[in-house]
C-alpha positions, 0 to 999 in steps of 0.5 A: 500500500502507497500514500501519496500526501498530495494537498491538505498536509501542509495548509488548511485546505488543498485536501487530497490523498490518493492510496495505490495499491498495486495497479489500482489508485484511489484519489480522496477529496479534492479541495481548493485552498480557499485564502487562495480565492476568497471572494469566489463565492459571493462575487456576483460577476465574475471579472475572472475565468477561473480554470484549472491553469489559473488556479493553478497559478494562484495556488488554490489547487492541490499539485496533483501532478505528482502523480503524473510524475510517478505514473498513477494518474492512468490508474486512478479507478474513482475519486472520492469525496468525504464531504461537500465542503469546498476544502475538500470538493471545490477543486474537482471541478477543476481536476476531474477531467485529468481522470476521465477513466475514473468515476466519482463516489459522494453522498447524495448532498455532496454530489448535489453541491458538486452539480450545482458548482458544475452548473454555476461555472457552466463545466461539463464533466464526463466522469461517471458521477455514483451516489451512494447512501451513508453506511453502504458498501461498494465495490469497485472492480480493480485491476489487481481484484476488488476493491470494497469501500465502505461509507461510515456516517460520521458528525461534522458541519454539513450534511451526509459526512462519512468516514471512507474505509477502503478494504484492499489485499493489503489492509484497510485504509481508513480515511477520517477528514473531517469528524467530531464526535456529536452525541446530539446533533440538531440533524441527523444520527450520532456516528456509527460507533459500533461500526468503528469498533468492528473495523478496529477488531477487524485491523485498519492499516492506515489512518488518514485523520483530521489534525487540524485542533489537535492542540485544544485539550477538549472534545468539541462540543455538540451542535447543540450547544451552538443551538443555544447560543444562537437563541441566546444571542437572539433574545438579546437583540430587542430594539425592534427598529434596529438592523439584524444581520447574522453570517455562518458558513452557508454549508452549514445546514443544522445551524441555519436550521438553528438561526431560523428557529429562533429567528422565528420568535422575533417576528421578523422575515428571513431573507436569505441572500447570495450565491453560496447559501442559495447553492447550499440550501438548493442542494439541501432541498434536492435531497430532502434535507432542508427543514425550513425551505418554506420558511425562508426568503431566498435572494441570489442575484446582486439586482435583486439582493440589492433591491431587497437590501433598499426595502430593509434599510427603509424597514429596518426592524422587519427583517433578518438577514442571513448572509455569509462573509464571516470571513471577511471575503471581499465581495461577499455581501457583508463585505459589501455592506461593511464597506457601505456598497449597498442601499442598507448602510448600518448604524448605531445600534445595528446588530450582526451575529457572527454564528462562526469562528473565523478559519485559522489562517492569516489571510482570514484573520487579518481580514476579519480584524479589519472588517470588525474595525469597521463596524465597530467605528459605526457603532454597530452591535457585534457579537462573534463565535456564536460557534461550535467547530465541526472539527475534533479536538484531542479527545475525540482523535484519541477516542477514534484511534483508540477505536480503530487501533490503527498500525499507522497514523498520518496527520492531515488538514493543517499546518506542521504546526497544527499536526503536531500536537497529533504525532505528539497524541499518539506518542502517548498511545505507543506510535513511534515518530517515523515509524508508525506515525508520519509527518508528511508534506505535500506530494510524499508518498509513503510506503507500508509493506 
């Protein structure tokens, strides 16, 4: 069994890993490196074309070309995609067609965020697409024999997260970006535990996990934490004349399910507006997974939002706004708004819920500094990490390997910085740096006998 660590090992973002097992390669994710291109999904015109060699010369792509390099990119059989984040799907637009022969695997809400980033981009693929259900198995016919791959359902940020254990004749490789364990979500089930256990009493040879808050001593809270605190920062906002505005992450269903809920007791109209949420929630709806479609006000388009955004700042009190740029992204409408580029211009007493962390890279946080200032200096009301992560911290990683008993552990999803902390868990639970557990760059492969 080889590992080639292609993206996602040295930064957040860029994930992809591709697993060789004689003739036959499996890819897994394949993210884009968002600081790369911040405002990319709230621009309403694109000034740019956006195409494989233009990201490849901003960096936003993972280098898959080591493949090329090595010979694997013809033996490619399917590509893989955990979740329908774009750290981890934004780049396959871009890549798939470098794999014609391969087919591409995801649950039915990533598969159908990935058609509605086809469609928005106007890109024709000829892969042939497979959806697949949460705790299913499928075989894929390899060259050198069978290839079963079994999609276990795992709690994350987003609908339909699974955990991918691929079963070769070499061992299993199991496949863990991105998981917390969430006891109670707001939708859906608990993970599969008793899954995990079996497949840690059967043997996994090697375990790809998300790394990225292996330095927090905790384990990350339940989405139902969050859910409080976004009825706790509902009932503080009481001047019925001010402008409400709250900003998540738009893939993040279950907490827009949260927002809308308690946004209800306020008696205002919630509008939706911009490309992502409205890419997100459309594809939550395709599937059936969208409990407050009818709830809700959906806005997309820059004339229209525009438009709307004239009607709230005359009847500033009957609305609430939900829109993304809680990362500060250029072009995202609160960056817009912030900077005083639409009808609705904030004021004094004006709130905005920051339901969000902001994502732990520099370009973000500089941005999301500069932006706080500007509201700040209008005197608008702000009230930020109204959040819980999607992301494990140390206890939850200690608890899946101690589950799954893997012979090999490789940190993923950050910085060395970031990854560290996880050689150094394991560490204490008898890896030895270099040996069973493994630092990796981008572009490394690894070999295990």
């Amino acid at each position: 069994m080889e590992v080639c660590t292609i993206g996602g090992f040295e930064q957040v973002g860029k994930n992809m890993t591709a697993v060789k097992v004689k003739d036959d390669v499996i890819i897994f994710d394949a993210g884009i490196y968002l600081p790369a291109i911040i405002a990319i999904q709230e621009e309403e015109a694109h000034e740019h074309i956006y195409n494989e060699k233009s990201l490849r010369r901003i960096g936003a792509l993972p280098d898959d070309t080591v493949l090329d390099k090595h010979g694997w990119t013809d033996k490619v059989k399917a590509i893989v995609i955990g979740h329908a984040h774009l750290d981890h799907l934004g780049a396959l637009p871009y890549l798939a067609h470098r794999y014609p022969q391969a087919e591409i695997i995801a649950t039915p809400f990533t598969m159908a965020v990935f058609d509605e980033i086809l469609k928005s981009e106007n890109i024709f693929l000829k892969n042939r697409k497979r959806i697949i259900k949460e705790d299913s198995t499928y075989v894929l016919n390899g060259s050198s024999g069978p290839i079963k791959m079994e999609f276990i359902h795992t709690t994350h940020s987003t609908l339909q997260c699974v955990f991918i254990a691929m079963h070769t004749s070499e061992g299993t490789f199991f496949y863990a970006l991105d998981f917390k364990f969430d006891n109670y979500p707001v939708i859906g089930d608990p993970p599969r535990y008793n899954k995990l256990k079996e497949l840690g009493r059967k043997g996994v040879k090697v375990l790809v996990l998300d790394s990225l808050y292996s330095g927090k001593e905790r384990k990350t809270p339940s989405e139902r934490i969050a859910r409080n605190l976004v009825e706790e920062a509902m009932t503080t906002v009481r001047d019925r004349k001010s402008a409400l505005i709250v900003t998540t992450f738009s893939s993040h269903i279950a907490r827009l399910k949260s927002i809308v809920d308690f946004g209800k007791k306020t008696g205002r109209q919630i509008v939706f507006v911009g490309r992502s949420l409205n890419k997100y929630v459309s594809a939550a709806i395709k599937v059936g997974q969208c409990p407050f479609r009818k709830e809700v006000i959906m806005m997309k388009y820059r004339k229209q939002v525009d438009s709307f955004l004239k009607k709230i700042e005359r009847e500033r009190g009957k609305y609430l706004l939900v829109c993304t740029g809680h990362q500060a992204e250029p072009g995202s409408i609160l960056d817009r708004i912030a900077k005083d580029e639409t009808p609705l211009k904030l004021k004094e007493g004006d709130n905005i819920i920051f339901c969000s962390s902001i994502i732990p890279d520099p370009v973000n946080i500089n941005a999301r500094d500069r932006m706080d200032k500007k509201l700040r200096k209008k005197g608008v009301r702000i009230q930020t990490d109204v959040h819980v992560s999607g992301h494990g911290g140390r206890e939850d990683m200690r608890d899946l390997i101690n589950i799954l008993k893997p012979k090999h552990i490789i940190p993923a999803h950050g910085t060395f910085q970031q990854e560290t902390p996880l050689i150094e868990l394991a560490g204490e639970l008898g890896y030895k740096f270099g040996d069973t557990s493994h630092l990796s760059p981008n572009g490394k492969i690894l070999r295990f006998d």
